[in-house]
N, C-alpha and C positions, 0 to 999 in steps of 0.2 A: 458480607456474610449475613446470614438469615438464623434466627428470624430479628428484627428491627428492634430498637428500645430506646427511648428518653436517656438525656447525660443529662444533669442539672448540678447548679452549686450545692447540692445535698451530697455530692460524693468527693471525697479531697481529692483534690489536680486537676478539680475544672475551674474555669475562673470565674473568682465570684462574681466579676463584672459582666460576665457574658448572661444574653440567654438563653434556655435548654435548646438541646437540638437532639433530633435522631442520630442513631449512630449513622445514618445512611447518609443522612446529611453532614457528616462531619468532614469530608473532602473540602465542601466546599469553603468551611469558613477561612482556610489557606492558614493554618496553624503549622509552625515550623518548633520543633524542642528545641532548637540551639537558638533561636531569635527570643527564646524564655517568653512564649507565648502561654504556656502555663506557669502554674506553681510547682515549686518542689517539693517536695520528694515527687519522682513521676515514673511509674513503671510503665514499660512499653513493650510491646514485641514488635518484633523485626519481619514484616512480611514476607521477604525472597527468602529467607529461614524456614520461619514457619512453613509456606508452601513445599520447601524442599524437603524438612522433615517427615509432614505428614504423607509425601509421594513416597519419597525412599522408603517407611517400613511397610507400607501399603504394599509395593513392590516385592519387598524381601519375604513378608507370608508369598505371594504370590508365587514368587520363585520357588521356598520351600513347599508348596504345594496344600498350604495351611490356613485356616480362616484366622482372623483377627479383629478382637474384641478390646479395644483402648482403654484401660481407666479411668473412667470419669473423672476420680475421687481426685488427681492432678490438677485439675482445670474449672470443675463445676461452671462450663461455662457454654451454655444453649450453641451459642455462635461456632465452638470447637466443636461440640458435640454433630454438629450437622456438616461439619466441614468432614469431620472423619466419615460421617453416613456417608455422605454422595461421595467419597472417595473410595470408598467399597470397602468399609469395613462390612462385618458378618455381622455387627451388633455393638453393647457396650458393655461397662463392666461398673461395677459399682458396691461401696461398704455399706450403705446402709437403704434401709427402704427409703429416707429423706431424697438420697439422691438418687433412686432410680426413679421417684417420679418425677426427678426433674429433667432425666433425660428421655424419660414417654412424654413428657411436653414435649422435647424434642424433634423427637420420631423416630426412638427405638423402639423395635418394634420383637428384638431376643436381647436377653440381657443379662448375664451371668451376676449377682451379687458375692462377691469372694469373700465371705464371712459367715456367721452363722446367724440365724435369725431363732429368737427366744420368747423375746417379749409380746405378750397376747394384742399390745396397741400394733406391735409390728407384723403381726400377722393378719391383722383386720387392715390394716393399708394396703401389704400385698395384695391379699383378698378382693379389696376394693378397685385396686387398676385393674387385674385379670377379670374383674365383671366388665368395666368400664369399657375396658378395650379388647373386645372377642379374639384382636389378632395378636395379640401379646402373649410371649414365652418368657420366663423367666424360671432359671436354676438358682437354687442357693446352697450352703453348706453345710454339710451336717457330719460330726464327729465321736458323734456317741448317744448309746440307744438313752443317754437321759435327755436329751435333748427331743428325741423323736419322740419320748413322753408327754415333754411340753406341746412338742406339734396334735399329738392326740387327744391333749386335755383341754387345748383350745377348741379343736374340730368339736368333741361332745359338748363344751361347754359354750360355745355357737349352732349345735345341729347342725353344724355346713358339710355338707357332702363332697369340698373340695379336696384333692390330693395335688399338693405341691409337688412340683420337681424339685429334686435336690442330686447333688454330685456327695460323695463322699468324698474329706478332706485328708490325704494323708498327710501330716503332718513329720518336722524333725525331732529328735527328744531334744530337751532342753531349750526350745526354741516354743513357736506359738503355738496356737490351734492345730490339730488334726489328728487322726488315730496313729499310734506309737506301732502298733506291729497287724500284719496280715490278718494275725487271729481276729481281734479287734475290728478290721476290714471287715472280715466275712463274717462275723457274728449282727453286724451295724447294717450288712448288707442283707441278709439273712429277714433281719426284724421287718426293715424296709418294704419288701419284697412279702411281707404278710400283714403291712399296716394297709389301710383303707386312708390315710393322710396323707400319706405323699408318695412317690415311683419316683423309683434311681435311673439318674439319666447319665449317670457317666463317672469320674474319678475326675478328682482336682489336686495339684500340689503349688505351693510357691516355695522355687529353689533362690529367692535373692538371700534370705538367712545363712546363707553358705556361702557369701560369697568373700574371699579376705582379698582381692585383686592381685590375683598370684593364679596364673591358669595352671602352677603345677598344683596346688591344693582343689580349684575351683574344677578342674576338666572331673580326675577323679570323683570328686564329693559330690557334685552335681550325675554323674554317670550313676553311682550309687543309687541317690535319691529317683531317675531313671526307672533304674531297676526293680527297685521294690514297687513302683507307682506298676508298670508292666506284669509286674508277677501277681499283684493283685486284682488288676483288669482282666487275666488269663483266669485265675481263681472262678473271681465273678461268674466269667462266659461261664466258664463248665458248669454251674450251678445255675445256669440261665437264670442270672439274677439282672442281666443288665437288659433292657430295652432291643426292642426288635430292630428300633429304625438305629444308625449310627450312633451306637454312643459316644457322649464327649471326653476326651482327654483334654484338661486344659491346666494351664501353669503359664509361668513367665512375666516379671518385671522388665525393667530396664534396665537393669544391671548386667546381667549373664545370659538373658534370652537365646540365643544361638544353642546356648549347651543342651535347652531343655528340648531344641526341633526335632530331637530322633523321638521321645515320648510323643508329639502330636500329630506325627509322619507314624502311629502307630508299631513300633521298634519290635519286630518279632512276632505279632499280631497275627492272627490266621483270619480276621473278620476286618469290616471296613468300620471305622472309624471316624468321628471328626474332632481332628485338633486343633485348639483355640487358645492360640496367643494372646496376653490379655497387658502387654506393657502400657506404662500409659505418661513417666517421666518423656517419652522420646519425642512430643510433642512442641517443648520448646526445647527439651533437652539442659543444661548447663556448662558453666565453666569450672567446675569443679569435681565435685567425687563421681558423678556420669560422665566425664570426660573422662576423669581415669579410666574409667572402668571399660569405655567404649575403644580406646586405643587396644587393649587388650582382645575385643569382640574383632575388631578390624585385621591383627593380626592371625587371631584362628582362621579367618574367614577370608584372608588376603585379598580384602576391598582398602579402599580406601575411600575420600568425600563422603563420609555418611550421615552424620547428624550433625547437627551444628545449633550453637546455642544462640536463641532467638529472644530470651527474655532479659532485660538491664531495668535495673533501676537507678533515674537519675538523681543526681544531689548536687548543689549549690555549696560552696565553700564560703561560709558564713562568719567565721571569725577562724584568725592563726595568732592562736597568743605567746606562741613561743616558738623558737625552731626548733623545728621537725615532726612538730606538731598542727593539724591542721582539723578541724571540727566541721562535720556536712551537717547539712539540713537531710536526713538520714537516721532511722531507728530500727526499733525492734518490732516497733509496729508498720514497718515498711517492706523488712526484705529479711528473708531465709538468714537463721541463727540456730540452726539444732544439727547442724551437720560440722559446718565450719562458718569462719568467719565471711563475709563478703569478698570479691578479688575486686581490686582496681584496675578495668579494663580501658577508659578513654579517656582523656583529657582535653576540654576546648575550654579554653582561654577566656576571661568575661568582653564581649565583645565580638566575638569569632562563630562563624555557621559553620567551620568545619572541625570537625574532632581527630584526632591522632590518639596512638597508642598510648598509654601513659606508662612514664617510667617504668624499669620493672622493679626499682626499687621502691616503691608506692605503696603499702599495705593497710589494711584497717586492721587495727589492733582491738577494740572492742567498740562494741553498741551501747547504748542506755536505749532508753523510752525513744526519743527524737533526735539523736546523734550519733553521727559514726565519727569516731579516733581514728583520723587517717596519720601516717608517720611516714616521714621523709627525709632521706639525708641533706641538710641545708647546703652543706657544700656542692650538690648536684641539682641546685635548683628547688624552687619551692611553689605551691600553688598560691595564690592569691584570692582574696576575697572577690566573690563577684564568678568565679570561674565554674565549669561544670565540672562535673566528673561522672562519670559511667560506672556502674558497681553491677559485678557479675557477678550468681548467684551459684549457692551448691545445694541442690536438691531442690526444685523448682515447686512442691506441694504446695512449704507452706511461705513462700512469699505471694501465690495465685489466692490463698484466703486473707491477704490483709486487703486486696482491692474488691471495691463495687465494681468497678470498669478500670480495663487498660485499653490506652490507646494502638493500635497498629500503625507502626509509621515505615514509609519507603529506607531505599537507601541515603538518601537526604535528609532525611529525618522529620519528614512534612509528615502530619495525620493523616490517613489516607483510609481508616476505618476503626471498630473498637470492638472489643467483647465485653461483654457483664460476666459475673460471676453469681452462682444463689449459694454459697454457703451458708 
């Protein structure tokens, strides 16, 4: 994967004995994770995953007839970021101006930021890629005409004669960002449409706030949110308040995405349109609350093999001072804790290159700082000190911010390539 970058013992799970190498070079050193050729804790992703991930939703905009813009804010990682370009994404997506330009390093080249931008530092960054790079587009969000204040009070108090693209956000009550009702819509679109700051390029929603993984609550509540997004882009048209060339319809996480395809296939629409899918969990995917959630997408959509979870973090069984109790070399500073706890997906034995499923009585009960509480019924067998274990992840964001670099390994488990991350 491109573009290239130094590993060194400055990042934890290289070994301190080694010296740096490029990522490109990392095949050759013949580093295997079960031979505990690194240190632990050691997150990884899983290549023949990966690849299939990022082909299946590629494919599935493709079928639904819709461009698709990945989430950065998942991965921050140059190497993903270019894997999804040349695999035909439409562009990327991103929260904040830090990480859009770290994906115009990249080479995006449209770029939806799905948030609102306020701060006058953050509008001289914009400012300064769109000088920097003549071929760069970039929309962001906007929710209300006090915000489009802010955008004007920058413009005068810079003299810049720039007009941002922005979508407007509709938003759920009680939920995040965005405007609560139509009126709101067309008064925000209205202002837009006579400011000299910025030109509305389209409507934005995010339906995952909806989602309780029950498709008899999710189909309806999602259709809803649908609806209003639609009745206020028809609004717009008649008011010629939207842009001449395609405007964008865009929405959709990793959770529910499917439900949101009739808004980006323009639902009722008299003009053409472009919808932009913007998930960005389905890259490594997990084994947890996106698994839930994705059996349910597989069932509306009567597929099956679709995503598969490509990210694990491993851990070393460091001390069992009691039974049924067992302590990894494993924390909070390692792997995803704001969703659920970790699952226990593998077990290899200290000594052993191959790994098996582990129990399914196997659970981590809680984290600290550098330890997972794994629990086990001792009558069913116990793990030992020295052995590995595989910990699967639920919500894949924020275990991708506790590494510098992970490595990419085959189905053998050898190194076979790596990504950085720049959070």
């Amino acid at each position: 994967m491109q573009p290239d970058f130094l590993i060194d013992a400055r990042s934890k799970s290289y070994p301190l004995a080694a010296a740096p190498t490029q990522a490109s070079a990392l095949a050759a050193r013949g580093w295997n994770v079960l031979r505990d050729d690194l240190p632990y804790p050691l997150a990884v992703i899983r290549q023949s995953a990966l690849a299939h991930n990022a082909r299946w939703m590629q494919d599935y905009a493709a079928r639904r007839q819709i461009q698709f813009a990945p989430h950065g804010k998942t991965t921050m990682s140059p190497q993903l970021f270019d894997l999804q370009l040349k695999g035909g994404a439409w562009g990327l997506t991103f929260a904040t101006i830090f990480q859009l330009a770290v994906g115009v390093e990249a080479g995006a080249r449209r770029a939806i930021i799905a948030n609102q931008v306020v701060a006058p530092a953050d509008l001289d960054g914009l400012d300064a890629l769109l000088t920097r790079h003549g071929d760069l587009r970039v929309w962001f969000l906007v929710d209300s005409i006090s915000q489009l204040r802010c955008i004007e009070d920058w413009s005068r108090a810079r003299n810049s004669a720039r007009r941002f693209d922005v979508l407007i956000e509709v938003g759920i009550p009680g939920q995040r960002t965005g405007v609560r009702s139509q009126e709101d819509a067309l008064a925000l679109a209205q202002a837009i449409h006579a400011s000299s700051s910025a030109q509305l390029g389209g409507i934005e929603c995010y339906e995952g706030g909806l989602t309780q993984c029950d498709s008899a609550h999710d189909i309806p509540a999602v259709a809803e949110l649908v609806r209003r997004v639609v009745e206020i882009a028809k609004a717009c048209d008649a008011q010629s308040l939207l842009p001449e060339e395609a405007p964008i319809l865009s929405a959709g996480g990793s959770a529910i995405f499917d439900l949101v395809v009739p808004l980006l296939q323009g639902a009722g629409l008299s003009r053409a349109f472009t919808g932009v899918l913007r998930s960005g969990c389905y890259i490594t995917h997990d084994h947890g609350n996106y698994r839930r959630l994705l059996k349910l997408v597989e069932q509306r959509e009567g597929v099956s093999d679709s995503l598969q979870a490509a990210l694990e973090v491993w851990a070393m069984v460091q001390s069992v001072p009691e039974p049924g109790l067992a302590l990894l070399t494993c924390g909070r500073r390692d792997i995803s804790y704001d969703l659920e706890m970790p699952s226990v997906q593998r077990h290899a034995p200290r000594g052993s290159q191959a790994a098996q499923p582990a129990p399914a009585g196997w659970t981590i009960s809680a984290l600290n700082d550098q330890h997972a509480y794994l629990r086990f019924d001792p009558a069913q067998g116990a793990p030992a000190v020295g052995d590995r274990i595989a910990l699967g992840i639920s919500h894949p964001c924020t275990t991708f911010d506790k590494w510098r670099w992970i490595p990419v390994v085959d189905d053998a488990w050898n190194l076979v390539d790596a990504i950085e991350t720049r959070f």
